[in-house]
C-alpha positions in Angstrom: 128.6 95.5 102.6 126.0 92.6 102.5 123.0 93.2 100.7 121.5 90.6 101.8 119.1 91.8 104.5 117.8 94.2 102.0 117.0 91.5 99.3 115.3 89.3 102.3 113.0 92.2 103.4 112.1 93.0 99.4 111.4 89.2 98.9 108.9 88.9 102.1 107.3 92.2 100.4 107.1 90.3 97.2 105.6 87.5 98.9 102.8 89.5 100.4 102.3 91.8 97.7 101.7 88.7 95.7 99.0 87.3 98.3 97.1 90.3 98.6 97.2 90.3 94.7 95.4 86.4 95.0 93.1 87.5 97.7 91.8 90.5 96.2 91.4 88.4 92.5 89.3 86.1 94.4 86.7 88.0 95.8 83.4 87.9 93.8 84.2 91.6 92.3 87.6 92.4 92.8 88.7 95.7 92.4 90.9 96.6 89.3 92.2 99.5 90.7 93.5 97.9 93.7 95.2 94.9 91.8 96.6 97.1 89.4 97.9 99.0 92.1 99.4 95.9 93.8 100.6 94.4 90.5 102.9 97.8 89.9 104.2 97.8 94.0 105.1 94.6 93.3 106.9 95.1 90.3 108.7 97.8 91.6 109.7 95.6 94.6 111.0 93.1 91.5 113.3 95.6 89.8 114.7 96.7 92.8 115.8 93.3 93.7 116.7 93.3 90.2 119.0 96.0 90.6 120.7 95.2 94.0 121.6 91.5 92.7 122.9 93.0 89.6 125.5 95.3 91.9 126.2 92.6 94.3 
């Protein structure tokens, strides 16, 4: 089994996850909880891609 639709839909998350992160650091008072929040979804969606190339 391919898991290669998976590792596409995690890697369009990563790539939003990562532009919410820029457009919320560039606001005149961004909001530390919210990037932190966004910086840990966004790791999460890294390890999990991680893990699924690691098994493939």
């Amino acid at each position: 089994m391919s898991m290669q639709p998976r590792l596409d839909s995690l890697s369009r998350r990563h790539s939003a996850l990562d532009a919410k992160i820029h457009d919320e650091g560039v606001r005149p008072m961004p909001d530390q909880r919210v990037l932190m929040r966004l910086k840990l979804q966004k790791l999460r969606v890294k390890e999990e891609m991680d893990r699924l190339r690691t098994i493939s």
